[in-house]
VOVOSE-798590 format. One record per residue: residue in one letter; x, y, z of N, C-alpha, C in turn. Coordinates in steps of 0.001 Angstrom, whole numbers, padded with zeros to 6 digits, always signed. Layout:
N
AXYZXYZXYZ/...
***
This chain:
352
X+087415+045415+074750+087948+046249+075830+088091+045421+077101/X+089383+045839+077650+089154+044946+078893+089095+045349+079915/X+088678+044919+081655+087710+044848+082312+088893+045208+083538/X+089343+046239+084130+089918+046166+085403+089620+046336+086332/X+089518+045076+087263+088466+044363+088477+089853+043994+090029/X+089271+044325+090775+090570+044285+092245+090591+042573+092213/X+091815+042401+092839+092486+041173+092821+093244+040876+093998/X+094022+039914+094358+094982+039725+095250+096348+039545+094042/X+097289+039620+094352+098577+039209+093268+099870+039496+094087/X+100709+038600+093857+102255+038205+093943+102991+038514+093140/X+104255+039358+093669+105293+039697+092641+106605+038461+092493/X+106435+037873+093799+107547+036769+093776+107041+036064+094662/X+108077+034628+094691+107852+033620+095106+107353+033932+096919/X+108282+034468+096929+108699+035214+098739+107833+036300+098873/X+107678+037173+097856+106263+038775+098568+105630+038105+098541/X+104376+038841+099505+103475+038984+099980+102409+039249+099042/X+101307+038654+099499+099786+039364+098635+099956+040712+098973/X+099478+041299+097782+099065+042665+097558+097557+042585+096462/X+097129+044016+097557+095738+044299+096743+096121+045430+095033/X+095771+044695+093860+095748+045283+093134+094837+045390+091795/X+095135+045856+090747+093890+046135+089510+094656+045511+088586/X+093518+043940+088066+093851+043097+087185+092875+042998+086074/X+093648+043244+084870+092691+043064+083529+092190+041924+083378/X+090991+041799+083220+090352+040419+082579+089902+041058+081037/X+090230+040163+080294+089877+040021+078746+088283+040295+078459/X+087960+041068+077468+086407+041592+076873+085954+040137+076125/X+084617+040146+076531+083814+038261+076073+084395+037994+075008/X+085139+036954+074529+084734+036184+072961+083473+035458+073168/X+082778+035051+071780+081840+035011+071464+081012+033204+072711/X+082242+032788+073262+081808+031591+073829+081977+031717+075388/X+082398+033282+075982+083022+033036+076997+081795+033640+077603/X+082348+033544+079327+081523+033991+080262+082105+034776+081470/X+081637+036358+081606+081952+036775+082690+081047+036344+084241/X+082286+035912+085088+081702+035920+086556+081850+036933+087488/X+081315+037252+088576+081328+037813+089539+081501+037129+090904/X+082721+037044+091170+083425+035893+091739+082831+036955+093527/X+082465+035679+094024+081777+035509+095491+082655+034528+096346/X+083321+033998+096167+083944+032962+097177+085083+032427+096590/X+086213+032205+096982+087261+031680+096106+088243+030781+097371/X+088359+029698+096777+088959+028737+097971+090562+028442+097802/X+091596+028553+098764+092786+028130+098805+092809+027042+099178/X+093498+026449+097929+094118+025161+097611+095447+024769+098045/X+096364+023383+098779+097386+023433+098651+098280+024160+097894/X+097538+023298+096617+098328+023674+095414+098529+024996+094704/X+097412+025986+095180+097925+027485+095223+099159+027915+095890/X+099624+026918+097067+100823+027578+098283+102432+026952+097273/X+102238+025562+096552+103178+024969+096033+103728+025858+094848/X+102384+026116+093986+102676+026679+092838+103311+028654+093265/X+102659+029248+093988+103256+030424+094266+104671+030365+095236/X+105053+029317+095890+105838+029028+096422+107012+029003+095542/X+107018+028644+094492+107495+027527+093197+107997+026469+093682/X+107771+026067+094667+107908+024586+095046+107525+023049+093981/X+106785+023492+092762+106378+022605+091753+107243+023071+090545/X+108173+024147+091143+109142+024594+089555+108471+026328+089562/X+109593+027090+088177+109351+028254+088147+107730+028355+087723/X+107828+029876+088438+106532+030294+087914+106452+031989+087324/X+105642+032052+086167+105348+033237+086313+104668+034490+086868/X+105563+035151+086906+104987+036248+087611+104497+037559+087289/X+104258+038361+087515+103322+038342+089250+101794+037351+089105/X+101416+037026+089670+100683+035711+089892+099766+035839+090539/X+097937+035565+090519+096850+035458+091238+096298+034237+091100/X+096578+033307+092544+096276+032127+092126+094441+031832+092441/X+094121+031060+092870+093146+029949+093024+092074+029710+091687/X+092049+028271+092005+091099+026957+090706+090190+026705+091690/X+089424+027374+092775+088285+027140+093110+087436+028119+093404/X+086446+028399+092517+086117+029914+092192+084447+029434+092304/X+083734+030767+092793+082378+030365+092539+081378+031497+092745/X+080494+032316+091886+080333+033077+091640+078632+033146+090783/X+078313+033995+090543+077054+034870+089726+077490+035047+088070/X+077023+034528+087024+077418+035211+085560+076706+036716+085464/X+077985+037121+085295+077637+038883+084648+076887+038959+083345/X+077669+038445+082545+077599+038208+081152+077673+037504+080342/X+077289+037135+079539+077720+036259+078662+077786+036311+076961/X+079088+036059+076174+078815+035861+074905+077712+035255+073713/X+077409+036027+073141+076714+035729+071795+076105+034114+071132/X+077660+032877+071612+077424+032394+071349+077123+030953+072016/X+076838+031741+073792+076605+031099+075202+075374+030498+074905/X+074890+029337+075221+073795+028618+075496+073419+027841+076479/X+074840+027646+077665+074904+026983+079036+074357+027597+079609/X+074509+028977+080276+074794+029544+081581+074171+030879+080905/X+073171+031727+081731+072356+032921+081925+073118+033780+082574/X+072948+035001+082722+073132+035721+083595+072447+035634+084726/X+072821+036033+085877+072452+035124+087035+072352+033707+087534/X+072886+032839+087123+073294+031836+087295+074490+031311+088406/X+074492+030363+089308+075391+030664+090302+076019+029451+089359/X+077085+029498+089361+078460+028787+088442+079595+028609+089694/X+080322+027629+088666+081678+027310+089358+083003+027352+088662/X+083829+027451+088467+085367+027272+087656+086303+026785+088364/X+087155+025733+088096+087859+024619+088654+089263+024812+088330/X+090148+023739+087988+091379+023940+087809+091834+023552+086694/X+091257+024387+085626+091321+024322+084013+090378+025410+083300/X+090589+025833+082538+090014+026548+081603+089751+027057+080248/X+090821+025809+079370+090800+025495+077897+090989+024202+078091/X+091115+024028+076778+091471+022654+076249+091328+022800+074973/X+091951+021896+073879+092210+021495+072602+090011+021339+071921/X+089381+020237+073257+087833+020256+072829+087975+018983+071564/X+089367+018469+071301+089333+018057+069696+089900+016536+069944/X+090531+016531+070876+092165+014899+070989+090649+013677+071294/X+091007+012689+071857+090719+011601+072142+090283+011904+073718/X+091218+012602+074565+090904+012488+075650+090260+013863+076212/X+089820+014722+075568+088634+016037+075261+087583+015315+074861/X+087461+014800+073687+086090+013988+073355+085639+012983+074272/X+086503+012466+075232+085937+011259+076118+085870+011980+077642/X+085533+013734+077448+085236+014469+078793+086123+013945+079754/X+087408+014181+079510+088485+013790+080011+089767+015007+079687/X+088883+016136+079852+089845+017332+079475+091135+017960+080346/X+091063+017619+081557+092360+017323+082074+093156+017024+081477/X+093443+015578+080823+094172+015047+080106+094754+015749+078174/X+093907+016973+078398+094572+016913+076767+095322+016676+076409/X+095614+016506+074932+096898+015945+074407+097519+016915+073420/X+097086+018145+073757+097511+019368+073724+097652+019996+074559/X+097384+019869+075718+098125+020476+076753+096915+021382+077506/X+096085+021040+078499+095269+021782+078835+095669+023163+079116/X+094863+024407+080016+095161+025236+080519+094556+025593+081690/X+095941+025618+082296+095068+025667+083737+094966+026922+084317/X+094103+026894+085620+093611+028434+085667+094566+029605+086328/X+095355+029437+086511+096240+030571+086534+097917+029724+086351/X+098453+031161+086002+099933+030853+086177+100482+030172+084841/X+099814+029875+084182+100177+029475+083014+099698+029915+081854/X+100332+029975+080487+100644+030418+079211+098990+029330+078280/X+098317+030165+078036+096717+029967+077356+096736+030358+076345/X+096196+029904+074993+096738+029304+073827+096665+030841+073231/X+096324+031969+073725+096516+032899+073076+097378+033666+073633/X+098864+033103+074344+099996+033459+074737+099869+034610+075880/X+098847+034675+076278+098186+035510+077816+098362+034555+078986/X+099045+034866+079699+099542+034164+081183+098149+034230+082176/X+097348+033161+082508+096213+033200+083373+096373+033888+084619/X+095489+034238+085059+095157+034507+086395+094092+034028+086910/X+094453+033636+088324+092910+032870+088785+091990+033275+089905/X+091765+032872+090435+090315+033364+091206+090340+033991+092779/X+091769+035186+093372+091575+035617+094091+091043+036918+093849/X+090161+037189+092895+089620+037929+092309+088312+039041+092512/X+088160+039589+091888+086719+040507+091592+085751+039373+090958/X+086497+039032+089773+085740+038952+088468+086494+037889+087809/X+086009+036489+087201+086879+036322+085879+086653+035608+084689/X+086873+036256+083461+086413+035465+082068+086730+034151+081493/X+085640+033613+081720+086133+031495+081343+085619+031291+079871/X+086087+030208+079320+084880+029521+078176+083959+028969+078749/X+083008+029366+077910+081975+028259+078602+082083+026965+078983/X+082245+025807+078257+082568+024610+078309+083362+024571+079662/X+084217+025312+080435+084779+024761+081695+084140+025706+082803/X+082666+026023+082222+081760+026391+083769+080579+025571+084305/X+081081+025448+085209+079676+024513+085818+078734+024929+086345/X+077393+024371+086730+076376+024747+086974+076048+024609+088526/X+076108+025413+089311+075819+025143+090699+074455+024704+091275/X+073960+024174+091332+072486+022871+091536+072103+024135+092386/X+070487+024487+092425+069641+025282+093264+069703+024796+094538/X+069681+023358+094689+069446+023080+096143+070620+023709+097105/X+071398+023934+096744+072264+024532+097404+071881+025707+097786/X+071956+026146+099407+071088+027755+099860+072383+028860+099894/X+072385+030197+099707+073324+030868+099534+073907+030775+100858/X+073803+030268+101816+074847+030077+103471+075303+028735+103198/X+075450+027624+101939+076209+027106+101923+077498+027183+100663/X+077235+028167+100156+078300+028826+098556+079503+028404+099472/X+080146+029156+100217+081315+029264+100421+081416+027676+100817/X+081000+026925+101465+081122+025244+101591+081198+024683+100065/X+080700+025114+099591+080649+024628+098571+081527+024841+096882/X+082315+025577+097421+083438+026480+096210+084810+025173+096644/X+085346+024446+097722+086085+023394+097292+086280+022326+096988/X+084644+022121+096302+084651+021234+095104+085047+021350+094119/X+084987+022150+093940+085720+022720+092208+087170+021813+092048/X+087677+021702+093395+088893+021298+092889+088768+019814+094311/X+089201+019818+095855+088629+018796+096087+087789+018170+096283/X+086543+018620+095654+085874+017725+095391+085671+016699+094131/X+086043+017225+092996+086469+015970+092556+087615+015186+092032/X+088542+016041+092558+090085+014796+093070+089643+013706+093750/X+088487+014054+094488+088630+012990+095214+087273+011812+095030/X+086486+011920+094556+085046+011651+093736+085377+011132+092069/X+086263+012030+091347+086737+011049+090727+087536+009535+091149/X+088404+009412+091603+088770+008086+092189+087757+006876+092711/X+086978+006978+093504+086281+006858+093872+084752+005928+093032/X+084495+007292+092055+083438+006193+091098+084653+005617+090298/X+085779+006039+089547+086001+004980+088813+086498+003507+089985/X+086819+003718+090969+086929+002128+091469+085652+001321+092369/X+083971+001960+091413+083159+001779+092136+082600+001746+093640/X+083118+002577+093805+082726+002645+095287+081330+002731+095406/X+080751+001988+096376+079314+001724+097085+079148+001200+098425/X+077888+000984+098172+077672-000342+099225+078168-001435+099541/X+078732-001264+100608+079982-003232+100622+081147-002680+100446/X+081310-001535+099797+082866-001283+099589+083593-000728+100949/X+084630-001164+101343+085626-000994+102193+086730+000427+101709/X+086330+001358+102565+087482+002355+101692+088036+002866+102871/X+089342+003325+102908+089824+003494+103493+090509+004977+103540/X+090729+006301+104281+091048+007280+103325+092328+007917+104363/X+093299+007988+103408+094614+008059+104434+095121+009841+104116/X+094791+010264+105863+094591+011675+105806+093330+012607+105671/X+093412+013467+107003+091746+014298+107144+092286+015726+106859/X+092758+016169+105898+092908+017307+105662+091837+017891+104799/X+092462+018679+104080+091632+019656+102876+090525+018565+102162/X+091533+017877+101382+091269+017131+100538+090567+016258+100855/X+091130+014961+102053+090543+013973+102413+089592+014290+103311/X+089006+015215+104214+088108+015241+104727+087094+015308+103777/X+086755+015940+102350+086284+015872+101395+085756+014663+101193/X+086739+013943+101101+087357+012142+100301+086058+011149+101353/X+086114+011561+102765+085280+010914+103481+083688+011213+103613/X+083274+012502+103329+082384+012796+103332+081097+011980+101884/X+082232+012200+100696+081634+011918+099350+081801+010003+099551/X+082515+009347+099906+082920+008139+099795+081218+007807+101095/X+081073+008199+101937+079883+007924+102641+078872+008180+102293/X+078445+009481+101620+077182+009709+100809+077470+009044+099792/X+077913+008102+099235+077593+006761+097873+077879+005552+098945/X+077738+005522+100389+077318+004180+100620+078496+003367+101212/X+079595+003627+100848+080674+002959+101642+081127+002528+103029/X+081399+002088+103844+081866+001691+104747+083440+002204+104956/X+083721+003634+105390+084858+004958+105205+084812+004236+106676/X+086748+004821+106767+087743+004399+107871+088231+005540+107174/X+088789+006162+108727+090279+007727+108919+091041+007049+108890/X+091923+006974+108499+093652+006452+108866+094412+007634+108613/X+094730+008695+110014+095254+009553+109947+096318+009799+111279/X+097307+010335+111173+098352+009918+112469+098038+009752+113293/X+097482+010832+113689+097043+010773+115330+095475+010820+115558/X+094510+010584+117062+093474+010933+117003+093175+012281+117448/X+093902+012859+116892+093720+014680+117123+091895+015446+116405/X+091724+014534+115215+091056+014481+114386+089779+013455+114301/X+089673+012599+115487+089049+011823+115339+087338+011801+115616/X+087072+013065+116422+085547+013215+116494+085262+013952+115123/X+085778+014577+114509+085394+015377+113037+085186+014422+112347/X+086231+013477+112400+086350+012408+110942+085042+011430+111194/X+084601+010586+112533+083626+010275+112721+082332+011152+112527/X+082130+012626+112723+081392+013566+112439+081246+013442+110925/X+082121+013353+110161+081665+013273+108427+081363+011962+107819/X+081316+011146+108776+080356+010202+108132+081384+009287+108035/X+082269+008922+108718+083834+007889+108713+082988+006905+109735/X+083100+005530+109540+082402+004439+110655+083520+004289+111616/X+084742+004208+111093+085860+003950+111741+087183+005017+111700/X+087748+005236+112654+089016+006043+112434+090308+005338+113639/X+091184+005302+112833+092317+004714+113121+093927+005763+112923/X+094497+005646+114502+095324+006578+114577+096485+005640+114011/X+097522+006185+112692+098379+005437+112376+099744+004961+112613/X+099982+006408+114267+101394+006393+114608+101023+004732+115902/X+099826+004979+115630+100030+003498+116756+100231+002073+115902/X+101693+001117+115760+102202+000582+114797+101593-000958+114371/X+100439-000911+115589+099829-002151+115963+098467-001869+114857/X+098265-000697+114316+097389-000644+113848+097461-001087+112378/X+098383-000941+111730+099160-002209+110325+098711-003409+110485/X+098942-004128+111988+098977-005741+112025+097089-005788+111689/X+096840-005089+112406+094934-005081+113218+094383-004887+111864/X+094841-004615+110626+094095-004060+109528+094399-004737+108661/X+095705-005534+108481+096044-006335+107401+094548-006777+106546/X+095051-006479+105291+093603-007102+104164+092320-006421+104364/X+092246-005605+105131+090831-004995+105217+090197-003881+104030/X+091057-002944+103608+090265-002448+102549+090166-002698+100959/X+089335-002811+100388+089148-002533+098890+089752-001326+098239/X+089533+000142+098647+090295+000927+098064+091133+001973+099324/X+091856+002347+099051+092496+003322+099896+092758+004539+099317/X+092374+005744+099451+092180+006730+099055+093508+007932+099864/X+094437+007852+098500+096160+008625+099665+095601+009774+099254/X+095568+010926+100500+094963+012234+100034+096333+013226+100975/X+097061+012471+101403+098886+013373+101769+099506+013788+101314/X+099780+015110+101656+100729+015832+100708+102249+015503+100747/X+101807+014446+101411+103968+014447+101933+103996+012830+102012/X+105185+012628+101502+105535+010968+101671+104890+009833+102811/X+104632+009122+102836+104131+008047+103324+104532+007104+103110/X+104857+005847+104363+105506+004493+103848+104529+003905+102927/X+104414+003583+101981+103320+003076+100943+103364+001472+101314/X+104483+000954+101673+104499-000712+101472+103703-001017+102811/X+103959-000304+104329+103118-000966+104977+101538-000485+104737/X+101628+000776+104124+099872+000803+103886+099500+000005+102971/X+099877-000146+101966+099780-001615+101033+099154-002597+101638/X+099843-002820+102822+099503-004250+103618+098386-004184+103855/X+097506-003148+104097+096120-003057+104506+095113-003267+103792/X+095730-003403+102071+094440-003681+101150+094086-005208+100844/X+093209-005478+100498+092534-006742+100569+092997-007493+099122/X+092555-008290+099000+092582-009153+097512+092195-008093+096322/X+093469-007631+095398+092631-006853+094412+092343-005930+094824/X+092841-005439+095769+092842-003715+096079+093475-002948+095530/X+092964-001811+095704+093858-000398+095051+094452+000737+096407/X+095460+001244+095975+095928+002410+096318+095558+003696+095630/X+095227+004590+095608+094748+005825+094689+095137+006412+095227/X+096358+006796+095033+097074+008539+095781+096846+009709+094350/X+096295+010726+095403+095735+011855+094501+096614+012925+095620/X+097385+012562+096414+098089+013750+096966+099855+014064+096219/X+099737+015348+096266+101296+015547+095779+102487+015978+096434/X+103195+014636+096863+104288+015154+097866+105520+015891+096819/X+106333+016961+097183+107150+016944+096615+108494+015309+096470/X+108699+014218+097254+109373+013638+097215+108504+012439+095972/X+109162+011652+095451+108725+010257+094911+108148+009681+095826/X+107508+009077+095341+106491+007680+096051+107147+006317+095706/X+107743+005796+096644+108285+004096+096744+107184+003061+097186/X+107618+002451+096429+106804+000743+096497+107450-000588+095885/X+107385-001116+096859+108370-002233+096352+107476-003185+095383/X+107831-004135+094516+107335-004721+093914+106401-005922+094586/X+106864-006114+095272+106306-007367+096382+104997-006830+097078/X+105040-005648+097123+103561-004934+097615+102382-005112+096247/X+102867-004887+095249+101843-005365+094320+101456-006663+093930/X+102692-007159+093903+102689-009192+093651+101421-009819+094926/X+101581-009702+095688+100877-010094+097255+099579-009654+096449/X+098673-010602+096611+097020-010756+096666+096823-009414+095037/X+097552-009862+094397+097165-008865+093565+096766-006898+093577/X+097792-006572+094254+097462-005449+094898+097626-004256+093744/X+096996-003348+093391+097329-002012+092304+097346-000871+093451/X+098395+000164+092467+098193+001363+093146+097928+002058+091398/X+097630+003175+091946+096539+004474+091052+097184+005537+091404/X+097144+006503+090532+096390+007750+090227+095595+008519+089662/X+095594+010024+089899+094575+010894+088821+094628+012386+089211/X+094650+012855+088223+094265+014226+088271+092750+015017+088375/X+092075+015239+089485+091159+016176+088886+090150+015046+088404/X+089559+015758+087563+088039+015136+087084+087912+016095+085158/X+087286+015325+084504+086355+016380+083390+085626+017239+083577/X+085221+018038+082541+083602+018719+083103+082585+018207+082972/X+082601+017019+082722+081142+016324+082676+081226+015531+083990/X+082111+015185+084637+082586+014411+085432+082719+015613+086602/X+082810+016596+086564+082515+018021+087772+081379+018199+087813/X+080620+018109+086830+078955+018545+087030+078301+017264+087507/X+078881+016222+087234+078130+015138+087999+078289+014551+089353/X+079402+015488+089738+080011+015110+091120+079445+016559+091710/X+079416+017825+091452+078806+018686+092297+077527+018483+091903/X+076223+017418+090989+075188+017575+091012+074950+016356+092230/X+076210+015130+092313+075687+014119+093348+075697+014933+094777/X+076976+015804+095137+077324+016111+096710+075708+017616+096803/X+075208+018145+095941+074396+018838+096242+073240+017683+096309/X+072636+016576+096239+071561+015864+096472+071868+015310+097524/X+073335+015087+098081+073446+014434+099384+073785+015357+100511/X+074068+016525+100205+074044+017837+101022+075778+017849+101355/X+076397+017117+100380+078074+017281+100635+078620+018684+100159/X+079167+018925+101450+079874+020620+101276+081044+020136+102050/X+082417+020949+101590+083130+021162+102509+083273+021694+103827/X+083652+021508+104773+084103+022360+106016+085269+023090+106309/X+084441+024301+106425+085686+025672+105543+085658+026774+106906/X+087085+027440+106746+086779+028806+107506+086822+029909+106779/X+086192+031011+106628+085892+031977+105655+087114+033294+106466/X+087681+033752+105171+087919+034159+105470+088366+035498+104938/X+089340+036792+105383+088943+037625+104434+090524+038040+103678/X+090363+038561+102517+091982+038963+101632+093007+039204+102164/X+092723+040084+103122+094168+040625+103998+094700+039444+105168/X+094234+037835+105096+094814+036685+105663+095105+035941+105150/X+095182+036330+103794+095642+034827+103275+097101+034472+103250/X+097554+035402+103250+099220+034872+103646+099393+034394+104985/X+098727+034585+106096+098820+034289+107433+097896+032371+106855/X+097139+032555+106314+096498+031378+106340+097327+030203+104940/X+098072+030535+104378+098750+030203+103768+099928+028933+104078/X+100432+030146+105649+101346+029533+106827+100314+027977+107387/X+099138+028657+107626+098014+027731+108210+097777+026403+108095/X+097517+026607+106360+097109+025891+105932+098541+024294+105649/X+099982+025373+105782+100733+024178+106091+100704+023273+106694/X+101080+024146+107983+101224+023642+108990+099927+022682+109612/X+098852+022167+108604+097331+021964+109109+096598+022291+110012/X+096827+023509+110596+095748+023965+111136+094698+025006+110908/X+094273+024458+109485+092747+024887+109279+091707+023543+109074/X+091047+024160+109554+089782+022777+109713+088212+023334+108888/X+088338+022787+107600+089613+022314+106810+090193+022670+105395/X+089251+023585+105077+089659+024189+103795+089364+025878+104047/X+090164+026714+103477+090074+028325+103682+089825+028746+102451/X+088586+029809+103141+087924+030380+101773+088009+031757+101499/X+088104+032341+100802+088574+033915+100857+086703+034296+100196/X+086078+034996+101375+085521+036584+100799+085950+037443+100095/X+085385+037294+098465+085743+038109+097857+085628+039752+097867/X+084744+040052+098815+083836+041458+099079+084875+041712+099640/X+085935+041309+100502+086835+041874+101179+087925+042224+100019/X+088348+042363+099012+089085+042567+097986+089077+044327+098020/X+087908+044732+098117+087562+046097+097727+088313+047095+099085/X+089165+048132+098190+089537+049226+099294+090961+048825+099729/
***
């Protein structure tokens, strides 16, 4: 039997949120009901309901950063209790079977993951995601929210699910530590994230963000250095200085002169998604051996080890809470960047 719990939902690209009553599916034997407490807007909630990333189906309840209490759980649950504070990210099947499922690299299936809303889940049911009451996951893509975390930091702590480890993945795989030079281009959603986690493992974090509009926050999260980038002198002043550079922009960027800034054997890691292509000339990589990167996201073994590191180092996002009936106003907001820096929807406000 299934479960009809209040929601936010979209009939089109262009309406407006509306409050309405959305079925969630009765347990299979592996799944888990939540009782969703905090749910965070993502860019990529505004792109995808936008259809700015291509069609979408509709009507549509987005967000992949969900975080919540288990109601319930199936028969054949052995993770997660009832009462358990959990998380759900931006996936919620997978195959469990390919090469890149077995190497906790479920992003990547090679069947085609499923992500948490808006898309077609292997039992031909169109997802919905977490502007929600309530919602039913498999186990395998719920995480465990670490105790140390006190309930006045949940809502800080629900945009990890998604930037937190966009941006933490990158990061350990290009070892970042002590001695490492990182550099993180852009203090938004994401990258204010990017600076916080890159300093609690030890790095030596630089802002490189347009202007210094941003520059006591970014020093506030643990950045040693911040550098405004519309000033053009600041290219020459940096040449070769970082090891990794961490692109966390949603919108095009000259890549060849930021190039110039990485050191011998540096990387680029853009984890932001502009709608335009990303250019780079070949000569930016030839020079001192330079790579650029990407990545999607993180695994779930690779989410639980990144929200078990930022809960021992006390890494939370910096969020404004806020309630259902703004998220289209904050939607606008969140374009235009002025939220500082990630918006979180109160789910209690759903009701009525």
């Amino acid at each position: 039997m299934t479960v009809s719990v209040p929601a936010l939902s979209a009939a089109s690209a262009d309406a407006s949120f509306e409050k309405v009553q959305l079925e969630r599916r009765d347990l299979r034997p592996d799944d888990v009901r939540i009782d969703i407490r905090w749910a965070g807007i993502c860019h990529s909630d505004i792109h995808t309901k936008r259809e700015e990333w291509g069609p979408v189906s509709f009507p549509l309840t987005p967000g992949h950063e969900i975080l919540g209490t288990v109601l319930e759980v199936g028969p054949e649950v052995t993770t997660h209790a009832v009462g358990d504070i959990v998380g759900v990210g931006c996936f919620v099947d997978s195959c469990l079977e390919c090469a890149a499922c077995k190497d906790g690299e479920e992003q990547y299936c090679e069947k085609g993951g499923v992500g948490t809303y808006g898309v077609e889940g292997y039992d031909g049911e169109i997802t919905q995601g977490g502007y929600s009451d309530q919602v039913v996951v498999r186990d395998h893509f719920v995480v465990k929210v670490p105790d140390s975390y006190d309930e006045s930091q949940y809502a800080g702590v629900t945009p990890l699910l998604c930037a937190g480890i966009t941006t933490y993945h990158p990061l350990k795989q290009h070892g970042v530590g002590p001695g490492t030079r990182v550099g993180v281009i852009g203090l938004g959603g994401l990258g204010h994230v990017g600076v916080k986690i890159a300093a609690a493992m030890g790095a030596e974090v630089s802002v490189l963000s347009r202007t210094d509009a941003k520059k006591e926050d970014g020093l506030s999260f643990g950045a040693q250095h911040y550098y405004a980038t519309e000033d053009e002198s600041v290219f020459d002043e940096l040449a070769g200085s970082f090891d990794v550079l961490l692109n966390t922009v949603g919108s095009g960027i000259p890549l060849d002169k930021f190039m110039g800034l990485l050191a011998r054997g540096g990387v680029m890691h853009n984890v932001g998604a502009p709608e335009e292509n990303l250019e780079v000339s070949a000569f930016s990589l030839l020079a001192n051996r330079r790579q650029i990167a990407g990545s999607m996201i993180g695994g779930l073994p690779e989410t639980q080890e990144m929200i078990d590191f930022c809960a021992e180092h006390g890494v939370t996002a910096t969020v404004e809470v806020i309630s259902a009936d703004q998220v289209d106003d904050y939607y606008d907001k969140v374009v235009s960047g002025d939220v500082r820096y990630r918006a979180v929807i109160d789910t209690a406000t759903l009701q009525g």
